[in-house]
PDB file with SEQRES, HELIX, SHEET and CRYST1 records, atoms N, CA, C and O in Angstrom:
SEQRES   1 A   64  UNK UNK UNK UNK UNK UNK UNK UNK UNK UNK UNK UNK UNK          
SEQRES   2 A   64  UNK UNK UNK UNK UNK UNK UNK UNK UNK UNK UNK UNK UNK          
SEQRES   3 A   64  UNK UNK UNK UNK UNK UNK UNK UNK UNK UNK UNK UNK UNK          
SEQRES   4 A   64  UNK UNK UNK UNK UNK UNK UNK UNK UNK UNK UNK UNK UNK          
SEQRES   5 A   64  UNK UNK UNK UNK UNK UNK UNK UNK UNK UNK UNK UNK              
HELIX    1 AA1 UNK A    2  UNK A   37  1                                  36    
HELIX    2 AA2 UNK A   42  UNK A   49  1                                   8    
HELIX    3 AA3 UNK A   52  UNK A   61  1                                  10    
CRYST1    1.000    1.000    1.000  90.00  90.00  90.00 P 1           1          
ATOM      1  N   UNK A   1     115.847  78.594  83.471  1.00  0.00           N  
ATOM      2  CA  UNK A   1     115.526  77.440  82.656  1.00  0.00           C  
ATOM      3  C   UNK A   1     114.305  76.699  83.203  1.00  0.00           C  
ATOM      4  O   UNK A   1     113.432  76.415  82.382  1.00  0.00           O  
ATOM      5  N   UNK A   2     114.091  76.276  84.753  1.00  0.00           N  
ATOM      6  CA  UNK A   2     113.259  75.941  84.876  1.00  0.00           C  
ATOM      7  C   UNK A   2     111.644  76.624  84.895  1.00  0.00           C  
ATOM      8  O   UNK A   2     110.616  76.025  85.209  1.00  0.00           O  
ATOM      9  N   UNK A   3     111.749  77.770  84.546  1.00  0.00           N  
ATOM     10  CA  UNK A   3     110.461  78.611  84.173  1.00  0.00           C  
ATOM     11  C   UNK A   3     110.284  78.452  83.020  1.00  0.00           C  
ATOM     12  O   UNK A   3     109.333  79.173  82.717  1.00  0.00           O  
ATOM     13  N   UNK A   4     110.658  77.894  82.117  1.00  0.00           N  
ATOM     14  CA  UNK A   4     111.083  77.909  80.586  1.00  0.00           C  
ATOM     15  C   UNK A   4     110.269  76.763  80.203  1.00  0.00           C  
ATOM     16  O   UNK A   4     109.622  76.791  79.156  1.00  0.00           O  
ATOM     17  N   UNK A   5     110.259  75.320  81.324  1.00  0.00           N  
ATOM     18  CA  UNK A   5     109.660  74.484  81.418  1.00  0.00           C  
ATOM     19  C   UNK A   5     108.786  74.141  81.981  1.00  0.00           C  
ATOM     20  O   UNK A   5     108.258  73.064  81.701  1.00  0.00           O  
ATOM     21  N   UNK A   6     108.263  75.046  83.109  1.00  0.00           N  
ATOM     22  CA  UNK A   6     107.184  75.202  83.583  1.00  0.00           C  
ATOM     23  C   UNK A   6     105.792  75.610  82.261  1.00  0.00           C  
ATOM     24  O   UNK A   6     104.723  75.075  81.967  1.00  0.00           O  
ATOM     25  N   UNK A   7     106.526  76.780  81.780  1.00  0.00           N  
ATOM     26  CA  UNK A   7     105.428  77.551  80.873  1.00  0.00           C  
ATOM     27  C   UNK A   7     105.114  76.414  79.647  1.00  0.00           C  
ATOM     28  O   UNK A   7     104.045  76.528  79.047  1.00  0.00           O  
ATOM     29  N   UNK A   8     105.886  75.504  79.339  1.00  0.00           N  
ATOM     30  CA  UNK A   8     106.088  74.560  78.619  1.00  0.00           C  
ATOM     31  C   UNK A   8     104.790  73.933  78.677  1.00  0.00           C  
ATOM     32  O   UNK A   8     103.809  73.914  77.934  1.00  0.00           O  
ATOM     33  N   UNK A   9     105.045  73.503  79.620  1.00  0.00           N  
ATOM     34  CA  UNK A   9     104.184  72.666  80.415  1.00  0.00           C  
ATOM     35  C   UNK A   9     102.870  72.627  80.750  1.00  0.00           C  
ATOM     36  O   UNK A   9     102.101  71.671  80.849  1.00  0.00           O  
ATOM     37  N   UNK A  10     102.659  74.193  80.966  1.00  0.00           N  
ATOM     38  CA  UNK A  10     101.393  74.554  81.429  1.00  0.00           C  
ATOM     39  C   UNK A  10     100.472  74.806  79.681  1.00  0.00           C  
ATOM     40  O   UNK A  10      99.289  74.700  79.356  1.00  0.00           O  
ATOM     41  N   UNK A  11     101.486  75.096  79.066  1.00  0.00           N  
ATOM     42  CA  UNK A  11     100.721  75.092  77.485  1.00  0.00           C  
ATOM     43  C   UNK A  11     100.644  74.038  77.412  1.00  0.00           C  
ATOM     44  O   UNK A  11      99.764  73.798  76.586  1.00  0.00           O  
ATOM     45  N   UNK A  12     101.018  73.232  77.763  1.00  0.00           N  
ATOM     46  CA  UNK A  12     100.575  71.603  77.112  1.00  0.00           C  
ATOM     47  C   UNK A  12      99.720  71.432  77.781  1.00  0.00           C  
ATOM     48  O   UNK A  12      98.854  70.952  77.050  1.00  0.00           O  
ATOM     49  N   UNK A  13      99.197  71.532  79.137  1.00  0.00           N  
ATOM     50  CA  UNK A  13      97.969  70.836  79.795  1.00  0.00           C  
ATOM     51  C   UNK A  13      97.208  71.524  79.311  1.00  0.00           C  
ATOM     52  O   UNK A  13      96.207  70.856  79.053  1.00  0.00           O  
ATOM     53  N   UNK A  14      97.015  73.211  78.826  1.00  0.00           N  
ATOM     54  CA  UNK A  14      95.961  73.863  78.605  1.00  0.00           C  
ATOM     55  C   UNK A  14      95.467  73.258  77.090  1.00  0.00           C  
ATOM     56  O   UNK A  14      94.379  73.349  76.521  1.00  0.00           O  
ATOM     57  N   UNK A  15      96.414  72.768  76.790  1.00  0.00           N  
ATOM     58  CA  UNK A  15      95.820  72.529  75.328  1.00  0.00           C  
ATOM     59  C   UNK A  15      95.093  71.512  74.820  1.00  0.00           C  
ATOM     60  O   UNK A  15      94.273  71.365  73.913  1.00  0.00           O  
ATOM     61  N   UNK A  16      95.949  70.421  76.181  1.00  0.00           N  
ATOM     62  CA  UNK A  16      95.507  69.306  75.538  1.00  0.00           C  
ATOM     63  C   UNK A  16      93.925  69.323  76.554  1.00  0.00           C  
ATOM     64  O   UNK A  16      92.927  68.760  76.105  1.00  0.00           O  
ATOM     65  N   UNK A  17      93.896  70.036  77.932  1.00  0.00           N  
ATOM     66  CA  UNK A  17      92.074  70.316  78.312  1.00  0.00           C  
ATOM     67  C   UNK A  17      91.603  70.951  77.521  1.00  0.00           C  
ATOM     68  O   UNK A  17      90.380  70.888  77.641  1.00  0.00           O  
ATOM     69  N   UNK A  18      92.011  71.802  76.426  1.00  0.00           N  
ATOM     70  CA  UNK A  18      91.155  72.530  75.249  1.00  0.00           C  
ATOM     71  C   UNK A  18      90.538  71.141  74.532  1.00  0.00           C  
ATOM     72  O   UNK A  18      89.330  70.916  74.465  1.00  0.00           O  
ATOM     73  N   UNK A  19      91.623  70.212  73.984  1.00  0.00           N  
ATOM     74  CA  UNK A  19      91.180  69.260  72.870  1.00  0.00           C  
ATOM     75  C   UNK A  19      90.384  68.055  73.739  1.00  0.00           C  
ATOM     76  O   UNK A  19      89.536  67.444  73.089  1.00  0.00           O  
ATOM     77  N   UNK A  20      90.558  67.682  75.044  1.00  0.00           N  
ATOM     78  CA  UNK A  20      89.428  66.917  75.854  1.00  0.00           C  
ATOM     79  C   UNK A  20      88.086  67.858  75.768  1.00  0.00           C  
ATOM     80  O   UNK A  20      87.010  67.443  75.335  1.00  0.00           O  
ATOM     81  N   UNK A  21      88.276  68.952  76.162  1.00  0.00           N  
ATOM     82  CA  UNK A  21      87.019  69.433  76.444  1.00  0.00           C  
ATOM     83  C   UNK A  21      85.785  69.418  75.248  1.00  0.00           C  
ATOM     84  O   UNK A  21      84.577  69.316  75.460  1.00  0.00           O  
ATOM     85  N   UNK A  22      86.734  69.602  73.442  1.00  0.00           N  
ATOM     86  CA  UNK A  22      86.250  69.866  72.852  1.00  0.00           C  
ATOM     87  C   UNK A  22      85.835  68.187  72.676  1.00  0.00           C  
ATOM     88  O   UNK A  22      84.692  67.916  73.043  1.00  0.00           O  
ATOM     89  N   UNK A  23      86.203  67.686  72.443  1.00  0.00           N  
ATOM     90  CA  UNK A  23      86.305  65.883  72.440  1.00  0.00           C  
ATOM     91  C   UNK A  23      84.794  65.680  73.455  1.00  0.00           C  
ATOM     92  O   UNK A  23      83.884  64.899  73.178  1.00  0.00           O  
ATOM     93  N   UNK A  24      84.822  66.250  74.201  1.00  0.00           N  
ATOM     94  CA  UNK A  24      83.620  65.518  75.100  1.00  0.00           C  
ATOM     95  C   UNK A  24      82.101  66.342  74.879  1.00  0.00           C  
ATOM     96  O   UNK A  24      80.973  65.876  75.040  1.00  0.00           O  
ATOM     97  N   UNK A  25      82.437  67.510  74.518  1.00  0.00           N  
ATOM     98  CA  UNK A  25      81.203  68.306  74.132  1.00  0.00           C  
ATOM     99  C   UNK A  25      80.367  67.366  72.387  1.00  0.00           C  
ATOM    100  O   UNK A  25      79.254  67.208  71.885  1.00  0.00           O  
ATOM    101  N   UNK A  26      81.771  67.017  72.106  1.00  0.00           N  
ATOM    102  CA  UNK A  26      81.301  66.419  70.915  1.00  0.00           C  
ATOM    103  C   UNK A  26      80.168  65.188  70.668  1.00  0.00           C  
ATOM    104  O   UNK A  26      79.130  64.997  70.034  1.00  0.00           O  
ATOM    105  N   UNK A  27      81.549  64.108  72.094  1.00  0.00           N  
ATOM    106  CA  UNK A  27      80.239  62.918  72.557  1.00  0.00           C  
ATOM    107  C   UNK A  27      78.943  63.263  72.765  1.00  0.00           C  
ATOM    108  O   UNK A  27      77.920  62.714  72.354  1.00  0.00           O  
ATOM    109  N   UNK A  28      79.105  64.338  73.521  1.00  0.00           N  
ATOM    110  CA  UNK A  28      77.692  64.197  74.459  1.00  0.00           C  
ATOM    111  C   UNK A  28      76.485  65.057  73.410  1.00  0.00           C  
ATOM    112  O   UNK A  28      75.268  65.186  73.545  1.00  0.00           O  
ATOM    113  N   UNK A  29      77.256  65.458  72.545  1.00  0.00           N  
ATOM    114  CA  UNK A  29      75.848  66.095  71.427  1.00  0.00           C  
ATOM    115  C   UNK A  29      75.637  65.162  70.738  1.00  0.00           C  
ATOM    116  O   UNK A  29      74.444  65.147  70.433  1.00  0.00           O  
ATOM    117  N   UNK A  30      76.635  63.673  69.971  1.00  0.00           N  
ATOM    118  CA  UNK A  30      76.432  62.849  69.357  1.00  0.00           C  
ATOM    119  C   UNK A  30      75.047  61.980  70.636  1.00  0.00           C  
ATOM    120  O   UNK A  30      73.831  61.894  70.469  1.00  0.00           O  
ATOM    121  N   UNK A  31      75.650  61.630  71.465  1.00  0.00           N  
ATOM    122  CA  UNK A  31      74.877  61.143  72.447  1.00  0.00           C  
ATOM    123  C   UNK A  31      73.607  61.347  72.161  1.00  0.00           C  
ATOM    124  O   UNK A  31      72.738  60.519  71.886  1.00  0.00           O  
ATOM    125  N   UNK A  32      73.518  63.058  72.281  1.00  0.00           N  
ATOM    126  CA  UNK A  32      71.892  63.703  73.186  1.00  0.00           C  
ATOM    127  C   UNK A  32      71.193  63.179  71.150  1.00  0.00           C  
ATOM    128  O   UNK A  32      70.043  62.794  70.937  1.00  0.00           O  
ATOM    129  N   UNK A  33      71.872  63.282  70.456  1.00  0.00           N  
ATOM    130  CA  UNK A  33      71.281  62.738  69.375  1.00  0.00           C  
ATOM    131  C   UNK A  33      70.430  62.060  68.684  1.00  0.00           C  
ATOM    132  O   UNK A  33      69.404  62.208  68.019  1.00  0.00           O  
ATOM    133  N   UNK A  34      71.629  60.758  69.266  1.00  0.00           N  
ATOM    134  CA  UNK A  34      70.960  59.566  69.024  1.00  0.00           C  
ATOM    135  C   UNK A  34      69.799  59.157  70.180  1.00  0.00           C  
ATOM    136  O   UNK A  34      68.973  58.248  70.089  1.00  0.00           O  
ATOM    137  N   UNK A  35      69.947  59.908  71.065  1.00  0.00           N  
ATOM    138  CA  UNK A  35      68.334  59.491  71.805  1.00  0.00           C  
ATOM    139  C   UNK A  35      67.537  59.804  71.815  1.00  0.00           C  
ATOM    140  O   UNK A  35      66.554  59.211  72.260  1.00  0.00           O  
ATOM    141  N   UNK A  36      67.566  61.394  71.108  1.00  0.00           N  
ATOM    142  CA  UNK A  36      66.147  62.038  70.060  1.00  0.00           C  
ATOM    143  C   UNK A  36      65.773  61.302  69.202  1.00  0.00           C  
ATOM    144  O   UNK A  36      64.567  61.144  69.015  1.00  0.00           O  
ATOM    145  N   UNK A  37      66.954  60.494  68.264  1.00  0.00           N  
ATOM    146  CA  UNK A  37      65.906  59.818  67.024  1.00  0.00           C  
ATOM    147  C   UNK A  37      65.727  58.792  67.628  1.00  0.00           C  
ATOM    148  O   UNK A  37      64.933  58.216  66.884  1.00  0.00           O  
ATOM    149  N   UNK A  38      65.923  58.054  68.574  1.00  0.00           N  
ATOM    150  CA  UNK A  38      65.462  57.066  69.267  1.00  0.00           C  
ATOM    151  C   UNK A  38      64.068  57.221  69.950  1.00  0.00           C  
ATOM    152  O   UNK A  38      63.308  56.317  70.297  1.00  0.00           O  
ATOM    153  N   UNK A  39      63.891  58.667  70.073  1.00  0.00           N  
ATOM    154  CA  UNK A  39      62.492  58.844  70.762  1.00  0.00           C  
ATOM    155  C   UNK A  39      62.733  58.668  72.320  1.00  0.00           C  
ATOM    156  O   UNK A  39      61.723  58.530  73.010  1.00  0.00           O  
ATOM    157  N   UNK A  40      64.184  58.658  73.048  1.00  0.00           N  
ATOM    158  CA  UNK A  40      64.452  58.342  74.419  1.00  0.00           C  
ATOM    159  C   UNK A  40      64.388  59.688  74.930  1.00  0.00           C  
ATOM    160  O   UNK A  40      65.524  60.019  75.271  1.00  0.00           O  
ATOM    161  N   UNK A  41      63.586  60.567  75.121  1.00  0.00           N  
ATOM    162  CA  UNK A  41      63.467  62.161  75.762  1.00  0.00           C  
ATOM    163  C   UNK A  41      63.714  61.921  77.236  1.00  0.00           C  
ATOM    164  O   UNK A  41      64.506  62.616  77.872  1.00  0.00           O  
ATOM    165  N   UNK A  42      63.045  60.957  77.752  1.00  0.00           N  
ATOM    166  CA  UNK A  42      62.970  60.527  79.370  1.00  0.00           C  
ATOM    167  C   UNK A  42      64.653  60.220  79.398  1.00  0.00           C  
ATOM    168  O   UNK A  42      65.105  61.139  80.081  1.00  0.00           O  
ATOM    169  N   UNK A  43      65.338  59.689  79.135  1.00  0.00           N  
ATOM    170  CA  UNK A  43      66.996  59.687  78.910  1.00  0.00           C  
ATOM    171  C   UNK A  43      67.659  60.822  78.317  1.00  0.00           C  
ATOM    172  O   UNK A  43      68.865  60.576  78.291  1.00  0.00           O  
ATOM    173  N   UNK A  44      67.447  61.765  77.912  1.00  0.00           N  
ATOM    174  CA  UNK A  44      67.931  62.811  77.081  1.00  0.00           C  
ATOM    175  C   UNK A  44      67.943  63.582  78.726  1.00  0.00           C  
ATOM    176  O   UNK A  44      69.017  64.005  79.155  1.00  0.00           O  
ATOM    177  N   UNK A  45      66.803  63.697  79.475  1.00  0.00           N  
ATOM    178  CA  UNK A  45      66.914  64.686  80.441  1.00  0.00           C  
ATOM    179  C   UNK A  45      67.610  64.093  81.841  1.00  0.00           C  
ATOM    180  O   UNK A  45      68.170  64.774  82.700  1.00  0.00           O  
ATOM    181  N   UNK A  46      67.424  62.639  81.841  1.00  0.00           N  
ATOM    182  CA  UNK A  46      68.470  62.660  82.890  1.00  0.00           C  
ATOM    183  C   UNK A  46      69.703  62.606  82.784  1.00  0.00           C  
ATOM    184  O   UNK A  46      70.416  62.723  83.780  1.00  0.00           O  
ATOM    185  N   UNK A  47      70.495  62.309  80.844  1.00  0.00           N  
ATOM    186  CA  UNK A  47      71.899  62.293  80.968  1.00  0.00           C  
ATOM    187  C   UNK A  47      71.865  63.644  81.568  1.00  0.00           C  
ATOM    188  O   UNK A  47      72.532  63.868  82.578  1.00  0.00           O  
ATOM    189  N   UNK A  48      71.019  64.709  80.932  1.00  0.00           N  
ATOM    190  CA  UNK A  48      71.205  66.490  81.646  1.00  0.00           C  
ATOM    191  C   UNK A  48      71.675  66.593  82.833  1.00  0.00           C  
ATOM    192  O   UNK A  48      72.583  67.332  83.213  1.00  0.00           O  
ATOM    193  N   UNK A  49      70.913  65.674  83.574  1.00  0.00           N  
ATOM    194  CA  UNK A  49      71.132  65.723  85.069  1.00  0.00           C  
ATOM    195  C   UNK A  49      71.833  64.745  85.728  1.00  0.00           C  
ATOM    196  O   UNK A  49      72.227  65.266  86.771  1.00  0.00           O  
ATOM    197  N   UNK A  50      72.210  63.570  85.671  1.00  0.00           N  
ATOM    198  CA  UNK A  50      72.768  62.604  86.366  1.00  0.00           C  
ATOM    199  C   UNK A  50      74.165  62.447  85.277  1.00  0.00           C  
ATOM    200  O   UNK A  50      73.931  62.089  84.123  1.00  0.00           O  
ATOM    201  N   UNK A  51      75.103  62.631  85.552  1.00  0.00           N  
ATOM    202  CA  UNK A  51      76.717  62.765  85.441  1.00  0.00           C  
ATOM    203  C   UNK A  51      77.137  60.634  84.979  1.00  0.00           C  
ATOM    204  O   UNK A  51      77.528  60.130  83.927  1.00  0.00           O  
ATOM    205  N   UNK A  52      76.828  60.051  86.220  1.00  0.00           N  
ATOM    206  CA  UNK A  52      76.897  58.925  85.929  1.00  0.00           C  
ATOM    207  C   UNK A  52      76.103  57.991  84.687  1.00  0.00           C  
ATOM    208  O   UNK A  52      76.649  57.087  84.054  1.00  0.00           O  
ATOM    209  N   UNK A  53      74.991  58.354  84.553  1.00  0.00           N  
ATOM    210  CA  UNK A  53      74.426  57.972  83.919  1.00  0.00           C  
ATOM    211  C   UNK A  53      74.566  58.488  82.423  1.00  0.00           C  
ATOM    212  O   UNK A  53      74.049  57.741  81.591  1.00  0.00           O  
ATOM    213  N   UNK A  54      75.168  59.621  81.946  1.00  0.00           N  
ATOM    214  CA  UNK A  54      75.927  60.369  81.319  1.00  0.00           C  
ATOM    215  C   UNK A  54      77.178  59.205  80.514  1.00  0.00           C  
ATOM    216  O   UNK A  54      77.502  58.710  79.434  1.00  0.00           O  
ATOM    217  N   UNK A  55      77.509  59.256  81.918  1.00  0.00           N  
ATOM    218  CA  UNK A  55      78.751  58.125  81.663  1.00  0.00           C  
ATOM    219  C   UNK A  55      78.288  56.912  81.083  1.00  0.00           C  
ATOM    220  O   UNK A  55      78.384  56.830  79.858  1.00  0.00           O  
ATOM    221  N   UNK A  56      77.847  56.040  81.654  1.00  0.00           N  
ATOM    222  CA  UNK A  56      76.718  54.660  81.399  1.00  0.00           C  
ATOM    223  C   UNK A  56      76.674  54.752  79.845  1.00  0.00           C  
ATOM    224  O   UNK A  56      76.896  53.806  79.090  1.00  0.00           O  
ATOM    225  N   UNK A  57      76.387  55.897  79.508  1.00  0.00           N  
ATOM    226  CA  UNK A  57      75.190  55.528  78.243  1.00  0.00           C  
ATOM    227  C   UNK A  57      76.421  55.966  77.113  1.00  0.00           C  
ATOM    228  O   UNK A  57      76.609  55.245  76.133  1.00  0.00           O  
ATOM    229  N   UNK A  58      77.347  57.370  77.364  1.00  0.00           N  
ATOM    230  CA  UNK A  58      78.621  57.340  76.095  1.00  0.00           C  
ATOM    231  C   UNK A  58      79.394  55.907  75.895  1.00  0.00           C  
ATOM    232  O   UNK A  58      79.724  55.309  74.871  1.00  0.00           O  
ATOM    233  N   UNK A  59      79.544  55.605  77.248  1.00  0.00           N  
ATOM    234  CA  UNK A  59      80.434  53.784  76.857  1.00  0.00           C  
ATOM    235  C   UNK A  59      79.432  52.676  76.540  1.00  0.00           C  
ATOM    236  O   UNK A  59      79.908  51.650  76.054  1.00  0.00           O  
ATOM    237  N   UNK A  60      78.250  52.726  76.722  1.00  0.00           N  
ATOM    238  CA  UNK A  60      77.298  51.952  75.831  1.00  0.00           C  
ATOM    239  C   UNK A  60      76.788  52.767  74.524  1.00  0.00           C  
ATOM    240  O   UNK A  60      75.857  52.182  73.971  1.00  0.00           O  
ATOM    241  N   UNK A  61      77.051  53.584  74.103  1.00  0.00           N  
ATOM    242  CA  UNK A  61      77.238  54.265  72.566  1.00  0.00           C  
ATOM    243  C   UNK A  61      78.822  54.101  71.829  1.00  0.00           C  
ATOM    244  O   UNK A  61      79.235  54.281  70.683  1.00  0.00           O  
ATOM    245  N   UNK A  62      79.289  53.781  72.772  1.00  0.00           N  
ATOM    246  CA  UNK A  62      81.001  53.233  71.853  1.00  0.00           C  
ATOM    247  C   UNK A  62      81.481  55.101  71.859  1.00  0.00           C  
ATOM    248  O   UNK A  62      82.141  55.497  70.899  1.00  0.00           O  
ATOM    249  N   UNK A  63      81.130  56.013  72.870  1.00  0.00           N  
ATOM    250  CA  UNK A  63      81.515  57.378  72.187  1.00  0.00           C  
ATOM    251  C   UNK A  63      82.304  57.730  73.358  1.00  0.00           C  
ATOM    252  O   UNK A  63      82.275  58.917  73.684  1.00  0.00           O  
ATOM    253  N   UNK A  64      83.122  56.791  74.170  1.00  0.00           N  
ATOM    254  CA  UNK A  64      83.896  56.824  75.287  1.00  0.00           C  
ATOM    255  C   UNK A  64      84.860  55.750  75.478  1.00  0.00           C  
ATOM    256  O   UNK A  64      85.582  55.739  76.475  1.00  0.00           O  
TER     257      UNK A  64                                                      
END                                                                             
């Protein structure tokens, strides 16, 4: 029984990191978006590269 709930279990985390993962690929293309038509390229390449700043800018887009 308790393998029964293990496997349970482990489908649920995989699924629900399937639906985060897909959830965040989503932000961050809405993101890289809106800072093309903004004309922000110099920001487009460091969300690429800086993780935090990544962060910074989805919760100042309301997409986090």
């Amino acid at each position: 029984m308790c393998n029964l709930s293990e496997g349970i279990e482990r489908r649920g985390e995989l699924r629900g990191r399937k639906i985060g993962d897909k959830a965040g690929r989503k932000a961050l293309g809405t993101l890289l978006q809106k800072l093309i038509q903004e004309g922000r390229k110099e920001d487009v390449d460091r969300v690429l590269r800086d993780d935090e700043y990544q962060e910074q800018l989805l919760r100042e887009y309301h997409l986090k």
